[in-house]
C-alpha positions in Angstrom: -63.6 88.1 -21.3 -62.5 87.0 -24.6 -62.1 83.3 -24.7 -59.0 83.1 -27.0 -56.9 85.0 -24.7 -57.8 83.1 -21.9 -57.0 79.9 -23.4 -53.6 81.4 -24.1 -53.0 82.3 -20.5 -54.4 79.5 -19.6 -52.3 77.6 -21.9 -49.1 79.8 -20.0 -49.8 79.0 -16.9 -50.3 75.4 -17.3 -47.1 75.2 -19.4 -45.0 75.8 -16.6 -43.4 73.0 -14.0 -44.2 74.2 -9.8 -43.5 77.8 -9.5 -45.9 78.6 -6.7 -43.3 79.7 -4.0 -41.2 81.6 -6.3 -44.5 83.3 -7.8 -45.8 84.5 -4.5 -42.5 85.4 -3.1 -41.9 87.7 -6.3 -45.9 89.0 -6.1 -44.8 89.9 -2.1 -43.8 93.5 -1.1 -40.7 93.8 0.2 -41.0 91.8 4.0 -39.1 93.2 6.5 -39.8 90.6 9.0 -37.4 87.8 7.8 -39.1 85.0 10.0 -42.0 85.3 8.2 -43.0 82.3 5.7 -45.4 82.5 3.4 -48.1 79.5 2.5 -47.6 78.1 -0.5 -49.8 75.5 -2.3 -46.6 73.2 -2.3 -46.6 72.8 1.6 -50.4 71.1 1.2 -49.6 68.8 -1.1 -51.5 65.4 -0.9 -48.9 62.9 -0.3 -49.1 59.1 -1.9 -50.5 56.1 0.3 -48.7 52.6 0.4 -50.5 51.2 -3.2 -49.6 54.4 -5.2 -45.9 52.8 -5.0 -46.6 50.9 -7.1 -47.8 52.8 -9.8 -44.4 54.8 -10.1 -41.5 55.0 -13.1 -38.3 55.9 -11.8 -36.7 58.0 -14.3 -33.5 60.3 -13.8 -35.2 62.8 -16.7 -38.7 62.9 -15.9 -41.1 63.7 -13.2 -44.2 62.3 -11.9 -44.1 58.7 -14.1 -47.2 56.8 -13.0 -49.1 54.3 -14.8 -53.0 53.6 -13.5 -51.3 49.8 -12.5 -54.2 48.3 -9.9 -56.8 51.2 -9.5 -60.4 49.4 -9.4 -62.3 50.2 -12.4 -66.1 48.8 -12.7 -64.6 45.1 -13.8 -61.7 44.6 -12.1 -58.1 46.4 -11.5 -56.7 48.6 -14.7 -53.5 47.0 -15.9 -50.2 48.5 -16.0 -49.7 47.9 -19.2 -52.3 50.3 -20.3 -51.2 53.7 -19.7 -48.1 55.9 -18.7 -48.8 59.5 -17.7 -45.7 62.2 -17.0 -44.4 65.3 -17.4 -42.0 67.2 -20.1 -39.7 64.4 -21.7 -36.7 66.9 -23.3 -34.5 65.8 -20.5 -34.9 62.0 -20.9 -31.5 60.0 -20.5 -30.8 57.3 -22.8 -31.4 54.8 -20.1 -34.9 56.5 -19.5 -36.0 55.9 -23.0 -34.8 52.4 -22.8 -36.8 52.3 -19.4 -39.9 53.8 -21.2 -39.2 51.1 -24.3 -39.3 48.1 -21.6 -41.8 49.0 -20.0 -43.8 48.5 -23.4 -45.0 51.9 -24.7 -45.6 52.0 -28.0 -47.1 55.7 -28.5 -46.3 58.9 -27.1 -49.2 61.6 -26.9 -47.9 65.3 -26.1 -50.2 67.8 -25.0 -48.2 70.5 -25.3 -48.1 73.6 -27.8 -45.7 74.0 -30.5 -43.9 76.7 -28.3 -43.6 74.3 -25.4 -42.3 71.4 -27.9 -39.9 74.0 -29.5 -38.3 74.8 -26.1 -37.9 71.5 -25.1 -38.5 69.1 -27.5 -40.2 65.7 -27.0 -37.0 63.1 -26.9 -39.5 60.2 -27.5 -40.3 62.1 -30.8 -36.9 61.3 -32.6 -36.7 57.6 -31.2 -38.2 54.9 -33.9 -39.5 52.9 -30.9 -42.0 54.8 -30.3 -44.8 56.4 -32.6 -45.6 60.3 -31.5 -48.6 62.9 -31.9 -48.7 66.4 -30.5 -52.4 68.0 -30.1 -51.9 70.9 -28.1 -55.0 70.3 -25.6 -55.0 73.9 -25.2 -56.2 74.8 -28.8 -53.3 77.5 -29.1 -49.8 77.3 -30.7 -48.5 80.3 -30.1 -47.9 82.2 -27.1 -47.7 86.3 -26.6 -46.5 86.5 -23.2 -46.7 89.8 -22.4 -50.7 90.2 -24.0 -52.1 87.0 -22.7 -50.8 87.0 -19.1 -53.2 89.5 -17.5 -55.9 87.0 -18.1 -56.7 84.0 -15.9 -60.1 82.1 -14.8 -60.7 82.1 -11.1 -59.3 78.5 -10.1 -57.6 75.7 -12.1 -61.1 74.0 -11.3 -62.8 76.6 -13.1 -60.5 76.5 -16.2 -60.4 72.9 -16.1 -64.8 73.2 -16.9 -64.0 75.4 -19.6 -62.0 73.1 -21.7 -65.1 70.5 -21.6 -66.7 72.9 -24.6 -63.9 75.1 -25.4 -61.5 72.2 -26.1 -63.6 69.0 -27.6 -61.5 69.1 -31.2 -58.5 68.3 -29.6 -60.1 66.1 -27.0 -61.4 63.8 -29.4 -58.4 63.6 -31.6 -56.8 62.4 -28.2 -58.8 60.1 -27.3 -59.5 58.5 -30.8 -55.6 57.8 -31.2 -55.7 56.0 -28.0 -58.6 53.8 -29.7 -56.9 53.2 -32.6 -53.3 52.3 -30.9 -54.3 48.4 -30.2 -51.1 47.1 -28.8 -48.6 48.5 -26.3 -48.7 50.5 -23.8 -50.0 55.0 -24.5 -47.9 57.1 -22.9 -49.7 61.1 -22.7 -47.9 63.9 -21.2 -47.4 68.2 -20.9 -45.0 70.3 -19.3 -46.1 69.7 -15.9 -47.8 66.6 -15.7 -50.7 67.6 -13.5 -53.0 69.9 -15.5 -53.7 69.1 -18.9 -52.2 65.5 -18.3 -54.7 65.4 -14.8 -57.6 66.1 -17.1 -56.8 63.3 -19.4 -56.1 61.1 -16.7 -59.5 62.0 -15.1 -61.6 61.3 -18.5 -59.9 57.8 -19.0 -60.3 56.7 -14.9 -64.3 57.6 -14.9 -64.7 56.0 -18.0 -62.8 52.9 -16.1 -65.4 53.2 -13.5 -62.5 54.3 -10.6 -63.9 55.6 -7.7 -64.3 59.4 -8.1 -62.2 59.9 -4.4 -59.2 57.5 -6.4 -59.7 59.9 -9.3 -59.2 63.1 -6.7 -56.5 61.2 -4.8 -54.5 60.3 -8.4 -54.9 64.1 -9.2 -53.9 65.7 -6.3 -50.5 63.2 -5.6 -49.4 64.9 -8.7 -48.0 68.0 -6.4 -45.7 65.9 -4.5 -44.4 64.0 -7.6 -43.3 67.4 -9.1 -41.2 68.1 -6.0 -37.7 68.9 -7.8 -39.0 69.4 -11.2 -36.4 72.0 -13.0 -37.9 75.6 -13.4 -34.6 76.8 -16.0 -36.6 76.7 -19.1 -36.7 80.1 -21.4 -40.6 80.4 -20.7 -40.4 80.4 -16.8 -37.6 83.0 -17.5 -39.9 85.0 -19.0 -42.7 84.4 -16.8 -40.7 85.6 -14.3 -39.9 89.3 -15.5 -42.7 89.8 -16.0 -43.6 88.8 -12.5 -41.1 91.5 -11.3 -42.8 93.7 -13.6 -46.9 93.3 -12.4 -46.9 91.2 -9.3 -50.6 90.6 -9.3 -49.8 88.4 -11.9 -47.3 86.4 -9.9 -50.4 86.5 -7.3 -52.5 84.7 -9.7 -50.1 82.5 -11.1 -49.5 81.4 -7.4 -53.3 80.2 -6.9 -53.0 78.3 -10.5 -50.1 75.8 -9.6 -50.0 72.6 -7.3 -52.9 70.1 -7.4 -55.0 70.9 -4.7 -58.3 67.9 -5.0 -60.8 70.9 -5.8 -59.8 71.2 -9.0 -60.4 67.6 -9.6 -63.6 67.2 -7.7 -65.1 70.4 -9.4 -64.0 68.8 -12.8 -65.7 65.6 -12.3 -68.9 67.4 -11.5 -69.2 69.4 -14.2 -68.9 66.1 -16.2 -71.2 64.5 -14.7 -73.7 67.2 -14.7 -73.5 67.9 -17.8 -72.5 65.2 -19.5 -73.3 62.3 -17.2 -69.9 61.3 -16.9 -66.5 60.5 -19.4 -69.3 58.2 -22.0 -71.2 60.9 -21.8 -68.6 63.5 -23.0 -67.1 61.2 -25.4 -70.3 60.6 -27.5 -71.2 64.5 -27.2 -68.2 65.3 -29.2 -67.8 62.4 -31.7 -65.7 59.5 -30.3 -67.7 56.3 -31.7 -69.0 53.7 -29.1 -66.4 51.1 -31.1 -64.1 54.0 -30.0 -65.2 53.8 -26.5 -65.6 49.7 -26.3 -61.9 49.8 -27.4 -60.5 52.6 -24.7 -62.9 49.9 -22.0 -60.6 47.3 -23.4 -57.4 48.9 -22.7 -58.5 49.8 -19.1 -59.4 46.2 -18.7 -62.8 46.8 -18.4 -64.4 45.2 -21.1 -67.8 43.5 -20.7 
């Protein structure tokens, strides 16, 4: 398998909002029996408990808006001030960005390729509130559609491994920013908002100490969060011709959306089996412990 090209599939698939049902309904023969429903992963989504409430931005242009606000690190509860993760922000109202501006954010990290921010660009980008970086987690830019979508790792678990050594450039350019932005709040986001946001997310909350079933639970909500996330952009339009065209890949693309928690749980396995745990990874690929003492600090869990 030649690793470039599954990055950029990879970096397809995980580009695009929910599209499970319409995926598998596409990748279907024709069904004569009209009665018949087919499973999608959207209809086992893991819904939210009474605390995750609380963790939730409202916004009329953006979906799945959570900080970490309350989840129990090693030292005590992360504050809300510390971190914002979301989805793609080129449909933010005004009042959103005022919202986001409130709420104290004072740097916007997209994971996102250049194609993705192309398509719909980052509104937070333009806004002199707010300071912006874009390192595409994915390692790729550029996306051939029609050559890179034959290839796809077996489960989002799976590709989620891979990106712990085929990815640790743009991990620790991440993750150093973050270190080096000491006031206000980081906001980190991708097209999504589950995948290559979910993997950030999962890094900073084991470093925090959270619980690895929180970690899970925080991943797999994302699913339910993205219920209603728009599906019109130019990429999904051309995901989905070519859908029509070779429905084994609609097949597989069906298998790599929702958040189901073994994607998280294999994740956070591999890390700590290879790495023992988010320290561990940091320091393997060059994030300095006054780096690491700093990200502790933002989490609140310093000492």
């Amino acid at each position: 398998m030649n690793l470039r090209r599954t990055h950029l599939a990879l970096a397809v698939a995980l580009s695009l909002p929910m599209l499970a049902g319409a995926c598998l309904a596409l990748a279907r023969s024709p069904v004569t029996d009209t009665a018949a429903t087919p499973t999608t992963a959207a209809s086992a989504n893991v819904q939210p408990v009474a605390a995750d409430a609380q963790r939730v931005i409202a916004l009329q242009g953006a979906w799945n808006t959570r900080t970490f606000a309350g989840l129990q690190g090693s030292h005590g509860p992360i504050p809300a001030s510390a971190f914002v993760r979301t989805s793609d922000l080129g449909r933010l109202t005004a009042a959103d960005r005022d919202a986001l501006a409130a709420a104290g954010i004072t740097l916007d990290i997209d994971l996102r390729t250049a194609d993705e921010q192309a398509q719909s660009p980052d509104l937070l980008a333009s806004d002199a509130r707010f300071a912006y970086q874009r390192t595409s987690l994915m390692g790729t830019e550029k996306m051939d559609l029609q050559k890179m979508m034959t290839t796809f790792p077996d489960s989002l678990g799976a590709a989620y491994v891979q990106w712990l050594d085929h990815s640790q450039p743009q991990f620790k350019q991440v993750f150093q920013r973050i270190a080096a932005e000491r006031d206000g709040t980081v906001l980190f986001h991708c097209t999504a908002g589950k995948d290559r946001t979910g993997i950030i997310a999962g890094l900073l909350l084991d470093l925090a100490g959270v619980s690895r079933a929180d970690i899970v639970h925080n991943y797999a909500i994302s699913a339910h969060y993205l219920d209603g996330q728009p599906k019109d952009s130019a990429m999904n339009a051309q995901i989905m011709e070519l859908i029509k065209q070779n429905p084994e890949i609609g097949r597989k693309m069906a298998g790599m959306s929702g958040t189901a928690p073994e994607n998280m749980e294999m994740f956070l396995a591999a890390l700590h089996t290879q790495y023992g745990g988010a320290e561990g990874y940091l320091k393997s690929i060059g994030v300095s412990e006054a780096e690491i003492d700093q990200l502790k600090v933002r989490l609140g869990q310093a000492g």
